[in-house]
C-alpha positions as CSV (number, residue, x, y, z in Angstrom):
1,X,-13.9,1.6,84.1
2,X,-16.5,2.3,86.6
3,X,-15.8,1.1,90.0
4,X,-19.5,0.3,91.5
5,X,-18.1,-1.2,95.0
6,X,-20.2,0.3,98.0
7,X,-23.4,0.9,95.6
8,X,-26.7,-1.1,95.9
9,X,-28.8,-2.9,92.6
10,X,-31.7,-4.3,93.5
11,X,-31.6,-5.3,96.9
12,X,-27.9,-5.9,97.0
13,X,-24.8,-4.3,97.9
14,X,-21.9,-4.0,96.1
15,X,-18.7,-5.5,98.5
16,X,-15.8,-5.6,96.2
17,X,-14.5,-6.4,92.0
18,X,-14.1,-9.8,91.8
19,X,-13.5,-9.5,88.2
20,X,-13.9,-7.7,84.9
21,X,-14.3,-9.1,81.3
22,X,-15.3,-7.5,77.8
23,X,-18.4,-7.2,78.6
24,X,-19.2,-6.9,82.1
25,X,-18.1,-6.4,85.7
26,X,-18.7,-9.0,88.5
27,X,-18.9,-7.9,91.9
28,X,-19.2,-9.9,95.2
29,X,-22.5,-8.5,97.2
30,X,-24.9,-8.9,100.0
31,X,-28.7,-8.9,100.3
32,X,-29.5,-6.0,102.9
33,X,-32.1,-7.9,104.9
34,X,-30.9,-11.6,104.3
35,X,-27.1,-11.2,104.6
36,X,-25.9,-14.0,102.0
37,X,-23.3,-12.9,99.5
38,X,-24.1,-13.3,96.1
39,X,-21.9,-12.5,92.2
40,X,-23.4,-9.9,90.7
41,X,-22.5,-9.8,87.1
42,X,-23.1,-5.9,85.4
43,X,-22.9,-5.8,82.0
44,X,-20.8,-2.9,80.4
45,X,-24.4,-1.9,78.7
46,X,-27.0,1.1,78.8
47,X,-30.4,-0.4,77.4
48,X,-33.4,1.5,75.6
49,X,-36.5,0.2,76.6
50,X,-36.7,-2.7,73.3
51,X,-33.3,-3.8,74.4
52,X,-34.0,-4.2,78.2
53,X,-37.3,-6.0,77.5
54,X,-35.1,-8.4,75.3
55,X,-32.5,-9.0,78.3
56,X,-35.0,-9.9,80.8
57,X,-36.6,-12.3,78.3
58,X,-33.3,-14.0,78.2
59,X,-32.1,-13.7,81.6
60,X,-35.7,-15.4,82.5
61,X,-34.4,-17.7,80.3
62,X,-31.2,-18.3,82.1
63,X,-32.7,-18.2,85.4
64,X,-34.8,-21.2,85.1
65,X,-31.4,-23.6,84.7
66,X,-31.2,-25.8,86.9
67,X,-28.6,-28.7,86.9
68,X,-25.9,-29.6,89.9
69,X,-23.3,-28.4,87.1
70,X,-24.7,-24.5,86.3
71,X,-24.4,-21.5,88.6
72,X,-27.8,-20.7,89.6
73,X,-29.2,-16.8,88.7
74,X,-30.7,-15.6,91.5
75,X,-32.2,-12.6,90.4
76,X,-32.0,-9.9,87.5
77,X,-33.0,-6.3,86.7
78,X,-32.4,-3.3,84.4
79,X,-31.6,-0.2,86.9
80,X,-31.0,3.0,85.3
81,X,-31.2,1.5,82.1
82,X,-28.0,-0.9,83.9
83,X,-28.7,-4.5,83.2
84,X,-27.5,-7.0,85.9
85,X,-27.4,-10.3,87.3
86,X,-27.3,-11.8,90.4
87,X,-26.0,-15.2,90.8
88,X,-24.8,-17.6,93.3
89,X,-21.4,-17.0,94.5
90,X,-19.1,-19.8,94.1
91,X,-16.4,-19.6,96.8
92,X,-13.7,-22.2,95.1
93,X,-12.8,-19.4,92.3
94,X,-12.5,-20.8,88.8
95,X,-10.4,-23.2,86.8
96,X,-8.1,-20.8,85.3
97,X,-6.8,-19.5,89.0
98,X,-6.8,-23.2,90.3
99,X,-4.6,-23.8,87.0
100,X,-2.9,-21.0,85.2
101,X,-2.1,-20.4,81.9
102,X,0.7,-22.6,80.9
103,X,-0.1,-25.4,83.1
104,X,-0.4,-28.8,82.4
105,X,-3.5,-31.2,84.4
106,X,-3.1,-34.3,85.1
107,X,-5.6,-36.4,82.7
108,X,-7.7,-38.1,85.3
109,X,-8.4,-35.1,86.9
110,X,-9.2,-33.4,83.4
111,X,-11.9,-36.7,82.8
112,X,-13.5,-35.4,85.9
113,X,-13.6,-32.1,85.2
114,X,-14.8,-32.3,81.2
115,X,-17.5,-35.0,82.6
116,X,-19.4,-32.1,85.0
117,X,-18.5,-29.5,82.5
118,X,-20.3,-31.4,79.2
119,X,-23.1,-33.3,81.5
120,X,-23.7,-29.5,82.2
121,X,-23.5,-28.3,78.5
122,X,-25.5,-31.1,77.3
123,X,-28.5,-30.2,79.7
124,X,-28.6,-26.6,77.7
125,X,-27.9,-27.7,74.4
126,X,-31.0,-30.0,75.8
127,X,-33.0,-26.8,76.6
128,X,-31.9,-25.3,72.9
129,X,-29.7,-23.4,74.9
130,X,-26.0,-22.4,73.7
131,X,-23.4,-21.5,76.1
132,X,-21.2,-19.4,73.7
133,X,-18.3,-18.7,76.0
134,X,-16.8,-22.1,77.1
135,X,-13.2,-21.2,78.9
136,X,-11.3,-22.1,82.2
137,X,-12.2,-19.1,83.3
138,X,-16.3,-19.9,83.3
139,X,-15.6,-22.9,85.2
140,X,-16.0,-22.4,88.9
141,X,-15.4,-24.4,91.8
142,X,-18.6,-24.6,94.3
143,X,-18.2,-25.9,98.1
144,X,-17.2,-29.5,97.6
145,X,-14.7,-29.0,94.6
146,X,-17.3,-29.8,92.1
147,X,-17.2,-27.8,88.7
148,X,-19.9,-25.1,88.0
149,X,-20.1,-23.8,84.9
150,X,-21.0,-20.2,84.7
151,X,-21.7,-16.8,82.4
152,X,-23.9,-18.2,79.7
153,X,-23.3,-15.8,76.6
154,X,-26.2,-13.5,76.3
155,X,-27.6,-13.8,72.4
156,X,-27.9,-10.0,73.2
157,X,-24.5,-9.5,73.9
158,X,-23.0,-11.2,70.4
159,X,-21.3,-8.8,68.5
160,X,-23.0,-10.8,65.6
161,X,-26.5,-10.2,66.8
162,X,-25.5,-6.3,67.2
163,X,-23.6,-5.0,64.4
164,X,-23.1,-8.0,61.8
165,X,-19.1,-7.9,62.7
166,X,-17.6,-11.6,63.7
167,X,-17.0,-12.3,67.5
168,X,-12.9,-12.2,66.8
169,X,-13.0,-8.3,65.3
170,X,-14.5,-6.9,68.7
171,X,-11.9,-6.1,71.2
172,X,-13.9,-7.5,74.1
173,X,-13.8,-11.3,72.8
174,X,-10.0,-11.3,73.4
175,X,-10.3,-13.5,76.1
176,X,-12.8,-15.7,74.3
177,X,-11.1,-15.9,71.1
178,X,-8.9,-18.7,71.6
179,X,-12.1,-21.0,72.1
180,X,-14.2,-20.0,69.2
181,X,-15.3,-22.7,67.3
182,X,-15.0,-21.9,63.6
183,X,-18.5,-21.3,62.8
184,X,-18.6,-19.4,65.9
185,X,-16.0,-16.8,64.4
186,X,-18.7,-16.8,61.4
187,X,-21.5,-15.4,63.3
188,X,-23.5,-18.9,63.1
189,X,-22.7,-20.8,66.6
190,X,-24.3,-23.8,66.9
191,X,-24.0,-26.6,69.9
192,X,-21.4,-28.4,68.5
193,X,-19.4,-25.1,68.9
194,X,-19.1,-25.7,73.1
195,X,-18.1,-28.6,71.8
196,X,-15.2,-27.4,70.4
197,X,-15.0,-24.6,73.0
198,X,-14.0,-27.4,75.3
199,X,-12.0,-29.3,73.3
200,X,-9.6,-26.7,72.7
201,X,-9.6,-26.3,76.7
202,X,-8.6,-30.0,77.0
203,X,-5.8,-29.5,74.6
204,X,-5.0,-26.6,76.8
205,X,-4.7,-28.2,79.8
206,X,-2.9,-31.5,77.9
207,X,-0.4,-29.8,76.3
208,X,0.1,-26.4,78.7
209,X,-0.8,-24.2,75.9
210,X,-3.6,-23.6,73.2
211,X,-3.5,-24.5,70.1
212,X,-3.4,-21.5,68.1
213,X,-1.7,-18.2,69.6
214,X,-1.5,-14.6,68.2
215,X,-3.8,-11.7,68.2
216,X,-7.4,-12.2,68.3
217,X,-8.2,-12.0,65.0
218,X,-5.0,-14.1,64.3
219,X,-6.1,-16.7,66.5
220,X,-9.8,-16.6,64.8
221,X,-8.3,-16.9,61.7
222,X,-6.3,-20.0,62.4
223,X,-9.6,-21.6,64.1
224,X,-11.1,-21.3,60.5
225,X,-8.4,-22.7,58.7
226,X,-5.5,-24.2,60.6
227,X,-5.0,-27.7,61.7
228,X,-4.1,-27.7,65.1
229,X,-0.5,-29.0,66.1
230,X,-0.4,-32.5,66.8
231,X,-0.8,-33.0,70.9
232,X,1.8,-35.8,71.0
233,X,4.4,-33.3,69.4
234,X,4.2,-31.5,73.2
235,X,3.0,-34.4,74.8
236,X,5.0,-37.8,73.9
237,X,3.3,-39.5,76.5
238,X,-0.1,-39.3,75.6
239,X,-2.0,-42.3,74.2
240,X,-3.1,-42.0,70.8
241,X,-6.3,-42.8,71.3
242,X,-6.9,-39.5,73.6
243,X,-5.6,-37.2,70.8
244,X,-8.0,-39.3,68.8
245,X,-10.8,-38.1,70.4
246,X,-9.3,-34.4,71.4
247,X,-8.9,-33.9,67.8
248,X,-12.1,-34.9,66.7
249,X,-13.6,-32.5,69.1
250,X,-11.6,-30.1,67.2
251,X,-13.0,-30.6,63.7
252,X,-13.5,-27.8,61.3
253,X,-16.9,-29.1,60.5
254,X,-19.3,-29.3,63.2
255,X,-20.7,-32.4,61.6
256,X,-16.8,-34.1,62.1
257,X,-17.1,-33.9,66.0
258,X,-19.1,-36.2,69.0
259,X,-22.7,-36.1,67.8
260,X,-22.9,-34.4,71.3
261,X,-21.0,-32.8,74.1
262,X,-21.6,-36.0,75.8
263,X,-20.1,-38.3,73.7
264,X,-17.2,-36.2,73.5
265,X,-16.9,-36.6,77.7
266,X,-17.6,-40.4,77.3
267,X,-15.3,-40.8,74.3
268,X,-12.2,-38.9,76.1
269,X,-13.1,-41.4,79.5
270,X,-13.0,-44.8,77.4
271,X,-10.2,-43.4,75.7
272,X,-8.1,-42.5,79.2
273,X,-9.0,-45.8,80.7
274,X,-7.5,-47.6,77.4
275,X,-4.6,-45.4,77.4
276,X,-3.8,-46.2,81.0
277,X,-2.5,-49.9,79.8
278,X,-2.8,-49.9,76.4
279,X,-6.3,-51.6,76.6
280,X,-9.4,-51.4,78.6
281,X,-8.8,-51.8,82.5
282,X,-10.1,-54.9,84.2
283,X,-12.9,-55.0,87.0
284,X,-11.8,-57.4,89.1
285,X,-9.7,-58.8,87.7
286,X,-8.6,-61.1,90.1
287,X,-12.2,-62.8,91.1
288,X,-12.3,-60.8,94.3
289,X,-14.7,-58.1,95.1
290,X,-12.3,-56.6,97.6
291,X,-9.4,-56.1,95.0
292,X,-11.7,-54.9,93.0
293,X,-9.7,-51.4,90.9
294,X,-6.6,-53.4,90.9
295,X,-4.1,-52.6,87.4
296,X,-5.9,-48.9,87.2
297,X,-2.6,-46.0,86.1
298,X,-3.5,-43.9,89.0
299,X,-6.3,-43.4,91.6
300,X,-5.2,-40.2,93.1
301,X,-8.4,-38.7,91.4
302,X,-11.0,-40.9,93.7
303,X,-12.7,-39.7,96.8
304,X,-11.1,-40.8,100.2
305,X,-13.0,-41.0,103.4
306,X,-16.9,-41.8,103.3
307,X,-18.1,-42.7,99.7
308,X,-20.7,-44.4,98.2
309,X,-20.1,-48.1,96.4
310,X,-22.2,-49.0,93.5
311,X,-21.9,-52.2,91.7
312,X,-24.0,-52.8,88.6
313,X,-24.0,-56.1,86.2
314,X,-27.1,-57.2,83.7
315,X,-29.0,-59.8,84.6
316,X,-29.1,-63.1,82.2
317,X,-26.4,-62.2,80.2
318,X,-25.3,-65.3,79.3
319,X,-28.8,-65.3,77.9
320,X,-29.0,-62.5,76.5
321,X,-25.7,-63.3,74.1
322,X,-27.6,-66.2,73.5
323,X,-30.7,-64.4,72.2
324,X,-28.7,-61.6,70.4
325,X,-26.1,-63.2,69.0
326,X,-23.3,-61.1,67.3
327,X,-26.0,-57.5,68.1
328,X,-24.8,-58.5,71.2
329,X,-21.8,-55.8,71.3
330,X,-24.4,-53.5,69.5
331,X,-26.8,-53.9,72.7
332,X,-23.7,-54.3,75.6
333,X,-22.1,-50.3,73.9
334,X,-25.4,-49.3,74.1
335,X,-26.0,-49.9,77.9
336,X,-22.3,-49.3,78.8
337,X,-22.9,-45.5,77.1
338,X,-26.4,-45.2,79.0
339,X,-24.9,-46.0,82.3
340,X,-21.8,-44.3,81.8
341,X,-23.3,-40.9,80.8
342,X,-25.7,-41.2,84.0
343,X,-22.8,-41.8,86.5
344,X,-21.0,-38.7,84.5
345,X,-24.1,-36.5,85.3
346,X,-23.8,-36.9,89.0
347,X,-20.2,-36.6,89.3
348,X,-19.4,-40.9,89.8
349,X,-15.7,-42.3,89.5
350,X,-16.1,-44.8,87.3
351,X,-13.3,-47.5,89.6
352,X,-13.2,-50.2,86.6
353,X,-15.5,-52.7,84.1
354,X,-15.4,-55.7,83.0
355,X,-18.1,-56.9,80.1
356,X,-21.3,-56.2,81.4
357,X,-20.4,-54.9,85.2
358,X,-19.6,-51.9,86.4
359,X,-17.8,-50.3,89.9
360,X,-18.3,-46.3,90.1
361,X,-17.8,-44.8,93.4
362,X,-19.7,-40.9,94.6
363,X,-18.5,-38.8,97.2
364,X,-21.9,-37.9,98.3
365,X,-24.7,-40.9,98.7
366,X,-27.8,-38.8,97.1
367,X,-25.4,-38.4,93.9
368,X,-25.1,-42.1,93.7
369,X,-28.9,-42.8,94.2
370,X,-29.8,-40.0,91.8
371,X,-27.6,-41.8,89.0
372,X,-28.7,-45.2,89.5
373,X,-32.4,-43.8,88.9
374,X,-31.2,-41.8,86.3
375,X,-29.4,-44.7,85.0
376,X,-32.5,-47.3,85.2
377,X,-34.8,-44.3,83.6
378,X,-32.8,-44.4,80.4
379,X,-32.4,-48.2,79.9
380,X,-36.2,-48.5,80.7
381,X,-37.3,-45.3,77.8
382,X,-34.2,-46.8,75.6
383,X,-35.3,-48.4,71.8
384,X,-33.7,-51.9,72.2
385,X,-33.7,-54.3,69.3
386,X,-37.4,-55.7,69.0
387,X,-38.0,-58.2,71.3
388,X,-34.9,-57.4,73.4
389,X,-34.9,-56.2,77.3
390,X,-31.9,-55.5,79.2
391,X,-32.3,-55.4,83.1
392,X,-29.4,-54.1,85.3
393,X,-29.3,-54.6,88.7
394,X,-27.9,-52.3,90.9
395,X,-26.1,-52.3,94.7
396,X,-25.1,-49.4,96.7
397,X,-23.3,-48.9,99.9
398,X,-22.1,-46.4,101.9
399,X,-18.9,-46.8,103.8
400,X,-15.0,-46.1,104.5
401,X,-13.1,-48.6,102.1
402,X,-9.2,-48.0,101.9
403,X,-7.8,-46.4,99.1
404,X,-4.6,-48.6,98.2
405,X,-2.4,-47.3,94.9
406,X,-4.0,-50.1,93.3
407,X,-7.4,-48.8,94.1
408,X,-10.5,-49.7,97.2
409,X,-10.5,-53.0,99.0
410,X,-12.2,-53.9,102.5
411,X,-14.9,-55.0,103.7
412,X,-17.1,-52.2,102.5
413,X,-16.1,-53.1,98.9
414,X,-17.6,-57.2,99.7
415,X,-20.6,-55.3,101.2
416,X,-21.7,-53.4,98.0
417,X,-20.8,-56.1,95.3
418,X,-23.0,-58.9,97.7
419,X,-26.2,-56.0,97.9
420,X,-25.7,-56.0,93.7
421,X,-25.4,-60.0,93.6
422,X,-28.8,-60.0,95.7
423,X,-30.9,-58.2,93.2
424,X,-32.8,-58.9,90.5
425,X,-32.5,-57.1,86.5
426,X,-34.1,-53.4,86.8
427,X,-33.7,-53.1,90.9
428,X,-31.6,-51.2,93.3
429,X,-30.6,-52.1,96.4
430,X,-29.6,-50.0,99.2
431,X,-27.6,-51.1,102.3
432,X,-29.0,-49.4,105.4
433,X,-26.0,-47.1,105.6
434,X,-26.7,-45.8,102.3
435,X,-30.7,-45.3,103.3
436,X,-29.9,-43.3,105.8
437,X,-27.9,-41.1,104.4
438,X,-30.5,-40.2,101.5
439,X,-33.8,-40.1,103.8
């Protein structure tokens, strides 16, 4: 191998290997006049001139991503026939070094990891976009903890595309093969094959170990026609229900998992909170807005310090049952799953529910404002039942509520469920603390 350290690409200089994979090299660099640090990935390649025209049509590609989940690309070239990227550099490392092979993650903190990761996945698969290499070790860890998911696979770099061979004969997908989705080995990766990709990294990080183990071409082989072992077998804890929805995730046919990435993230949260009691966790439970997350399993998982309330319930629901009648589960899974998937984009704790009301909690106040928009966006563009309207109201509040064992109470917690009471059906209200904070 090469070792590039000390020279310049572009306008960047190389600082030092931060790591190396089948196919390419990533180095930590510098910009010579601006003096940020940046990744730069370089790809174990030399290009003719048809191949490095086809790179920079897909690095172009690549480099107009943007989502709060995705490491940005910077910048791109071919030098010397050497194709590279530069991306940003994300200073938390990646999931693999915060959680090593072998170790097992707690499952709330896996719900919060799998809902960035798949709000991140569904935004390509959005943009007919296919990520192609979905493993711990693409997950990286930006400046406030939060997940970035990184190294999009490169059509152009698919042994598939190149030679005809399957992804699990070339030596450099060793590291990939234990995610590869069947149809993947197969040469035909589709969407639902990140899907699986992270499926099998959730049973990983269940169970302490991946489902299927031997060589690569072992390991692709059992993909295409082994059943995985059941998780309870290494996990008797686990609720049924989540191995439900891990397996499913895991089906042979891609027409067997979530219809998307998303409902696999949404499925494996309804499925934790159920598991946590052995049904689905009150919201207040006791009448109280300030005891409001009492009976969850654990709340190690939710933000401390300042965070942002938000309280959500439909307005005229009583009404609305009336109206509906026995649609009116039909209608209520719908908004529960538009709301949900919303609060999972930007990053919300979803505290507790009850029927039609909803506590979620943000670490960062613009996050919170940017899913209750994106929240009242899709119930407003959603096809409800003809001559059906639901209208959420919304309340948000910025403040310091104390995180008990059995979840937030104080004053703050009375503060943000009064704003939600105050509103009327498609509104939000903001308390002045929360305003400020997102001027």
């Amino acid at each position: 191998m090469v070792d590039r350290v000390g020279q310049q690409l572009g306008n960047y200089r190389l600082l030092r290997l931060l790591g190396r994979g089948g196919f390419a090299d990533v180095y930590l660099g510098e910009h010579i006049y601006l003096k940020k640090p940046a990744a730069l990935k370089v790809l174990h390649l030399r290009l003719d001139e048809q191949d490095a025209e086809q790179f920079l049509r897909e690095a172009q590609t690549l480099a107009g991503l943007d989502h709060p989940h995705i490491v940005r690309v910077l910048d791109f070239a071919v030098q010397d026939g050497m194709p590279f990227l530069v991306m940003d550099y994300a200073v938390g490392g990646t999931l693999r070094t915060r959680h090593p092979a072998g170790t097992r993650v707690p499952l709330e903190q896996i719900i919060v990891y799998v809902s960035q990761v798949a709000s991140a996945l569904q935004y390509a698969h959005d943009q007919r976009l296919i990520h192609r290499d979905v493993k711990p070790e693409n997950m990286l860890l930006g400046t406030q903890e939060q997940v970035l998911l990184g190294d999009f696979g490169l059509a152009m770099l698919t042994p598939s595309s190149r030679s005809g061979s399957t992804q699990a004969m070339d030596p450099a997908m060793a590291g990939t093969a234990p995610y590869l989705a069947p149809e993947q080995v197969q040469g035909q990766p589709r969407p639902a094959s990140d899907q699986y990709a992270l499926g099998v990294v959730v049973y990983e990080w269940l169970s302490g170990q991946r489902p299927f183990r031997g060589t690569p071409i072992e390991v692709a082989l059992q993909h295409v026609s082994a059943p995985p072992p059941p998780l309870h077998e290494q996990f008797p804890e686990l609720s049924p229900a989540v191995e439900e929805v891990v397996i499913r995730a895991l089906a042979k046919e891609p027409e067997l998992r979530f219809p998307s990435v998303q409902d696999f993230a949404l499925a494996l949260a309804e499925a934790s909170r159920k598991g946590a009691s052995g049904q689905t966790l009150p919201v207040l439970a006791s009448g109280d807005p300030a005891e409001a997350g009492r009976g969850a399993a654990s709340m190690d998982y939710l933000p401390r310090g300042t965070v942002t309330l938000l309280f959500t319930d439909i307005e005229g629901s009583s009404s609305l049952l009336q109206q509906v009648g026995q649609r009116y589960t039909q209608v209520l899974g719908e908004c529960r799953r538009l709301l949900r998937a919303a609060f999972h984009q930007y990053h919300g704790h979803e505290v507790d529910t009850q029927g039609d009301a909803f506590f979620v909690v943000f670490a960062r106040a613009t996050d919170a404002l940017s899913a209750a928009v994106a929240a009242q966006r899709a119930l407003a563009s959603h096809s409800w039942p003809t001559g059906v309207t639901v209208r959420v109201r919304m309340g948000l509040h910025t403040g310091e509520p104390e995180l008990t064992p059995e979840g937030y109470v104080g004053l703050d917690v009375h503060h943000a469920a009064r704003i939600m009471s105050a509103g009327h059906g498609g509104q939000m209200l903001l308390s002045q603390a929360t305003c400020t904070l997102v001027e």
